[in-house]
N, C-alpha and C positions, 0 to 999 in steps of 0.2 A: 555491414557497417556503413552510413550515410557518412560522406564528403565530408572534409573539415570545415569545408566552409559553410555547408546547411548547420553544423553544431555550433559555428560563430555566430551566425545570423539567428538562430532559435536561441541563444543565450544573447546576445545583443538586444534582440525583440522584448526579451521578459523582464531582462535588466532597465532597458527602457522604460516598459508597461511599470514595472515595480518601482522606479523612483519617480513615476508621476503620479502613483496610487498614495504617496507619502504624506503626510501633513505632523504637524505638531499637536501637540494634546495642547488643548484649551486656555491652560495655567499658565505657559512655559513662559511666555515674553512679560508677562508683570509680573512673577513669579523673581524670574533673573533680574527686573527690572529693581524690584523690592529689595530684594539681597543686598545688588549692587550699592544702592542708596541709603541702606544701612552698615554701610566699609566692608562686608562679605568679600575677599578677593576670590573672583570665579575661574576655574579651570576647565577649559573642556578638554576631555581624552576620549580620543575614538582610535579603533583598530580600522585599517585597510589605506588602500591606494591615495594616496594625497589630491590626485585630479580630484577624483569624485567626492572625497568625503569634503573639499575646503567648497566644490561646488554647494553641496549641503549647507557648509557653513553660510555664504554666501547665501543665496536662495531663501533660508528662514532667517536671515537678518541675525546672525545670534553673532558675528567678529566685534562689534561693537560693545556684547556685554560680558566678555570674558576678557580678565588680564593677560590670560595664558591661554590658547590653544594649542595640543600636542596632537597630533595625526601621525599614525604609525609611519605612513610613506613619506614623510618629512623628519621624522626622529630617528627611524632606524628600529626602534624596539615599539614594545606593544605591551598591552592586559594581555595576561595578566602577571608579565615579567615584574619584580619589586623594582627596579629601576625607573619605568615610567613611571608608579608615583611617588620613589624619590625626587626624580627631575622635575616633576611637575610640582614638590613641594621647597624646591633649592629655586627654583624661578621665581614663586611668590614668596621666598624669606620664609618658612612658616614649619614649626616641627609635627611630627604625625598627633601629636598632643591637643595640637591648635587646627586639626584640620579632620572635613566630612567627607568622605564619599560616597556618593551617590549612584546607585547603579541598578540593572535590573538583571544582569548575572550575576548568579550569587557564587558561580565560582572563578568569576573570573573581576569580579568589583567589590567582593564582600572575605573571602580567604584572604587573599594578597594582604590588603589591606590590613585588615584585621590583625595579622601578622605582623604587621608591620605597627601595630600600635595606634593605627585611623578610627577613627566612631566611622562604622559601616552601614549604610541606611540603604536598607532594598526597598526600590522602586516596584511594586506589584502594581503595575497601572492599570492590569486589566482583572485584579484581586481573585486568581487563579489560588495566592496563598501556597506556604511554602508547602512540598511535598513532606509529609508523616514519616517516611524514611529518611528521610536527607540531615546529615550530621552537621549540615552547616546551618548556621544562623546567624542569622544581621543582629549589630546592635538596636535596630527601629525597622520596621517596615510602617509605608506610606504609600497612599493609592493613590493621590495626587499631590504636583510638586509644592505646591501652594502649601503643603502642612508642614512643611520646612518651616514657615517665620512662626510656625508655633513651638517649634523648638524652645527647649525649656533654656540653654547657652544662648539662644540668639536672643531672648527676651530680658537676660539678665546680661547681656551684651560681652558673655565670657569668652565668647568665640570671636578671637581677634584675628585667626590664622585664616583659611583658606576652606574652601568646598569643591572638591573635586566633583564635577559633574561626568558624565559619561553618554556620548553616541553611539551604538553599535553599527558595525557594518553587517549585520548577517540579513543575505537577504531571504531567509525562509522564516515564517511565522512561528515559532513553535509556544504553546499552549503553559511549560515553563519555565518559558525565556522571551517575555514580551517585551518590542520594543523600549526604549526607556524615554527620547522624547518624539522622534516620528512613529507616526504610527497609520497603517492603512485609513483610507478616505473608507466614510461608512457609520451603519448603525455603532452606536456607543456599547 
C-alpha cells in the first residue's frame, strides 16, 4: 500500500485537474438573472466542505444572484436531510406551496422535496432521461435552465415563493446523475 501522502497528492492532483475542468452550462447566469428580475427569490443548496464549494460560488459569479446560499460545511446539515429545505424555505419566508426545486439528483432533490410538498423539477442537462425502473419521478423534467421562465406559474406570476436551486459536490461523472449547473469543459 503506497504512503499516505502519494494518496493525498494523487487526490489533491485530480481534485485540482477536476475543478478547473468545471464550467457552467450556457443558460445559467441569464437564466438566474431573469428569475431574479421577475421577484423569483433564488436559493442555492449545495452538499460538501464550505472552503471549496463558496470558492465555486465565488469563481462563477453566482453570490450576487441568490437571496440565500446554504452550503453544507456552513449549515451543518445537507440533501437530502428535509431540514435543508425547510431552512432554506424559513430564510426566504416562502411555504413548500410557493416554492421549486431544482435539481439533478432525483433522490436526493426530487423525494425530499416532493415529500415535503415542493413542485420538484429534475434537471437532465445532459437528457440521459429518467431510468425505466426508477420509482421516482419529478414533478417536470428540463434539459436546460432557461425552460424554467416557461413555466406555466411563472408566466401567470403564481409563483410568489421561492426556487430552490441546487450545486452538487460529487466529483465523479456518472451518466444518471449529471451535474446540475457546472459541468466538464468539452464537446456538448
Amino acid at each position: 500500500m503506497p504512503p499516505r501522502a502519494i494518496g493525498e497528492a494523487l487526490s489533491d492532483a485530480y481534485n485540482a485537474l477536476h475543478d478547473e475542468e468545471l464550467s457552467l452550462f450556457a443558460d445559467v447566469h441569464e437564466t438566474l438573472d431573469r428569475l431574479k428580475a421577475l421577484g423569483v427569490k433564488l436559493t442555492l443548496i449545495t452538499n460538501g466542505a464550505a472552503e471549496p464549494q463558496r470558492a465555486k460560488v465565488v469563481r462563477f459569479a453566482l453570490e450576487h444572484r441568490f437571496a440565500h446560499i446554504q452550503i453544507e460545511g456552513e449549515h451543518g446539515f445537507s440533501k437530502p436531510e428535509e431540514r435543508a429545505y425547510i431552512h432554506a424555505m424559513e430564510v426566504l419566508d416562502v411555504g413548500p406551496h410557493e416554492t421549486w426545486m431544482v435539481g439533478d439528483n432525483l433522490e436526493w432533490e426530487i423525494v425530499a422535496p416532493r415529500r415535503l410538498g415542493i413542485y420538484a423539477i429534475w434537471h437532465d442537462g445532459y437528457g440521459v432521461g429518467p431510468s425505466s425502473d426508477s420509482p421516482i419521478r419529478s414533478d417536470r423534467i428540463i434539459r436546460r435552465l432557461s425552460e424554467l421562465l416557461l413555466e406555466p406559474s411563472l408566466q401567470m406570476r403564481e409563483l410568489r415563493g421561492g426556487v430552490a436551486l441546487v450545486n452538487r459536490r460529487h466529483r465523479r461523472q456518472r451518466a444518471d446523475r449529471p451535474r446540475r449547473w457546472l459541468r466538464p469543459r468539452g464537446p456538448d
